[in-house]
N, C-alpha and C positions, 0 to 999 in steps of 0.2 A: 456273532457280529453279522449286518446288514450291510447289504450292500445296495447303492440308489443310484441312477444316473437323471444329473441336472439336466435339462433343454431349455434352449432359447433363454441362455446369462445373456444381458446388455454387454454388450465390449464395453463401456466404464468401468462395470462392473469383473469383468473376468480381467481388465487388464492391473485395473486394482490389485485383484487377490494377488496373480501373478507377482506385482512389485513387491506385495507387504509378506510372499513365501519366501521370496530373496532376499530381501531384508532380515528374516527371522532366520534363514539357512534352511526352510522347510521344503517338502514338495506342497503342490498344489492341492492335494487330496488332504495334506497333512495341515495348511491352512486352513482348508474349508472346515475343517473337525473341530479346530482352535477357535473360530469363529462362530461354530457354532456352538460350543462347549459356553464359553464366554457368555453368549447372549442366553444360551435356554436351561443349562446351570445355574441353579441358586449357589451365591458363596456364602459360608459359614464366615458369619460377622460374630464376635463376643460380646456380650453383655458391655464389655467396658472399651471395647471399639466404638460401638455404638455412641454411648455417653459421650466420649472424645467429641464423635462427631456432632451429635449435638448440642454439646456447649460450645462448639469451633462455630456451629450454623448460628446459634443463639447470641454469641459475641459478634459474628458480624453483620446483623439485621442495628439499624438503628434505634435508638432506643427512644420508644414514645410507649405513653400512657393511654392508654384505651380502657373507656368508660364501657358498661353492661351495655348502653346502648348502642354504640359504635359496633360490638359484636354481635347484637341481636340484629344489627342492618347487614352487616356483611355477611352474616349467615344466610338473611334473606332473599339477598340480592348473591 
C-alpha cells in the first residue's frame, strides 16, 4: 500500500468529505478511498444488467420514426 498526502483541498470540498465520512460512519482517510474507489474502479456490470438497462433507456426515450436521412444528418452534424 501507498501512502499520498493531498494539498491545497478547497474547504467545500474537505467540508463535504467530512460530512459524507459521518454520515457513512467512516474516518476521512476511509472516505477519500471510497471516493476514490467509486470514480476510478470500473464496476462489473452482467451481460443481463446491462440489457435491463437498456431496455429501461430504450422504453423511456419517446418513440419516433427516423428515416436513413434523418441519421445521415445527425451523424453529420
Amino acid at each position: 500500500m501507498t501512502s499520498i498526502t493531498v494539498k491545497n483541498i478547497p474547504d467545500d470540498i474537505y467540508h463535504s468529505l467530512k460530512f459524507a465520512a459521518k454520515a457513512h460512519h467512516r474516518s476521512l482517510n476511509s472516505e477519500i478511498l471510497a471516493c476514490l474507489e467509486k470514480m476510478l474502479l470500473p464496476t462489473r456490470v452482467t451481460s443481463d444488467e446491462r440489457l435491463i438497462r437498456a431496455r429501461r433507456l430504450r422504453d423511456s426515450l419517446v418513440q419516433t420514426q427516423f428515416s436513413a436521412k434523418d441519421i445521415d444528418n445527425a451523424i453529420e452534424h
